[in-house]
C-alpha positions in Angstrom: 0.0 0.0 0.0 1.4 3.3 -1.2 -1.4 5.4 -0.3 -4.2 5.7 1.6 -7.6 8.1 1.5 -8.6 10.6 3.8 -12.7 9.7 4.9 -14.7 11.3 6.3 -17.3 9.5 9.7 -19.9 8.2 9.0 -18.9 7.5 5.3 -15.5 5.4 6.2 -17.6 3.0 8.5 -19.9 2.3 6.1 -17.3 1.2 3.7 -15.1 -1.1 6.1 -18.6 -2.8 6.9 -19.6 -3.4 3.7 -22.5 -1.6 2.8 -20.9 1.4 0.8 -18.8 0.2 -2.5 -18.7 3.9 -4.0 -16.9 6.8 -2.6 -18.1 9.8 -4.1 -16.1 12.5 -5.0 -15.7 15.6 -6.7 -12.7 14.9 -9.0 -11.7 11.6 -10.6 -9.5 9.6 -9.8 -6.6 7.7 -11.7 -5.2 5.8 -9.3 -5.8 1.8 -9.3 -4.9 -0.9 -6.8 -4.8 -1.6 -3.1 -5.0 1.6 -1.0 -5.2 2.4 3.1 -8.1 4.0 4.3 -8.2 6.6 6.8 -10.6 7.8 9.2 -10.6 11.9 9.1 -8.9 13.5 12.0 -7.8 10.1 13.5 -4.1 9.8 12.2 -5.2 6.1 12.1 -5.2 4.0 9.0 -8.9 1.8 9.9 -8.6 -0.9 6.8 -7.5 -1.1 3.2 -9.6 -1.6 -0.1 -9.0 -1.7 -4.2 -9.6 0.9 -5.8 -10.9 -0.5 -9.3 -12.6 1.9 -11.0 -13.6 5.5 -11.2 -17.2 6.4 -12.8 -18.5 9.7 -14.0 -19.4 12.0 -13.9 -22.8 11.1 -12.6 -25.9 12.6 -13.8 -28.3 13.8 -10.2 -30.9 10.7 -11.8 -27.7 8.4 -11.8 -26.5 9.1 -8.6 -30.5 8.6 -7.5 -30.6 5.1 -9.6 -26.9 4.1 -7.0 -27.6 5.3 -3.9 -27.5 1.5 -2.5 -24.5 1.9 -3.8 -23.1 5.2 -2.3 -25.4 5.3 0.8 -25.9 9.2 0.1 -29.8 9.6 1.2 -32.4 11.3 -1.7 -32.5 14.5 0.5 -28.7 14.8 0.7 -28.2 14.3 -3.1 -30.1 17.7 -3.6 -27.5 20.0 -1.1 -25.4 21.8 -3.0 -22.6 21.0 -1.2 -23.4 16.8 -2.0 -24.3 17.8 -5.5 -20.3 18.8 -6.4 -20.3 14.6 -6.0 -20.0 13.2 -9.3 -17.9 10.7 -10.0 -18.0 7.0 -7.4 -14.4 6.0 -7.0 -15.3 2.4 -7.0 -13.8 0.0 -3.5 -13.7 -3.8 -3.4 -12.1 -6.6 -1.0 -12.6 -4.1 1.8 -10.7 -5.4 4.4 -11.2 -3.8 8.2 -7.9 -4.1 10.6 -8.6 -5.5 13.9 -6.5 -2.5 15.4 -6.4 0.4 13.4 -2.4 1.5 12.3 -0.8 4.7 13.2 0.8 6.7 10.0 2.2 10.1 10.2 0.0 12.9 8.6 1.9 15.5 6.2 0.4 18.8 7.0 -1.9 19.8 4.1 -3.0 16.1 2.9 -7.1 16.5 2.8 -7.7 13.6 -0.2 -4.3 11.2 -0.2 -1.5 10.5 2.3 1.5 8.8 0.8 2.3 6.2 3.1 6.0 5.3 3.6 
């Protein structure tokens, strides 16, 4: 794992228990492969995931026809500051780590942390 992504609670939860497989996002993405993923604010790598695919951008009716896939709720599709959200940066073989590893944050890394 060479990097890992910056997510935000409640999203990253969601994703290391299964039920979210699309990270949306306001840019796309071309990196592929196995990445760490990192709670917000924690300075704490939670689990790891592939990153296999980036799709978009996403029409509002798309993102409406994949919320099971995103988890986003109808009512929070429609904010302005949710609606910037059009591309899924799409996770597989999630995997959650029993205890959660410390990395050291770079000051100024919001999206990606390159991890050592």
């Amino acid at each position: 794992m060479k990097k890992a992504l910056l997510i935000k609670s409640p999203h990253i939860e969601k994703i290391l228990s299964g039920i979210k497989t699309w990270e949306m996002r306001s840019t796309a993405t071309k990196i592929r492969g196995k990445i760490g993923l990192v709670m917000s604010g924690s300075g704490k790598i939670y689990g790891s995931a592939n990153l296999v695919d980036c799709i978009g951008p996403l029409s509002p009716d798309d993102k409406l026809k994949s919320q099971h896939l995103h988890q986003i709720s109808p009512e929070r599709l429609l904010l302005p500051e949710v609606a910037k959200y059009k591309y899924a940066w799409v996770l597989q073989d999630v995997e959650k780590f029993p205890i959660p590893r410390a990395y050291a944050h770079p000051s100024g890394a919001v999206i990606w942390v390159n991890l050592e």
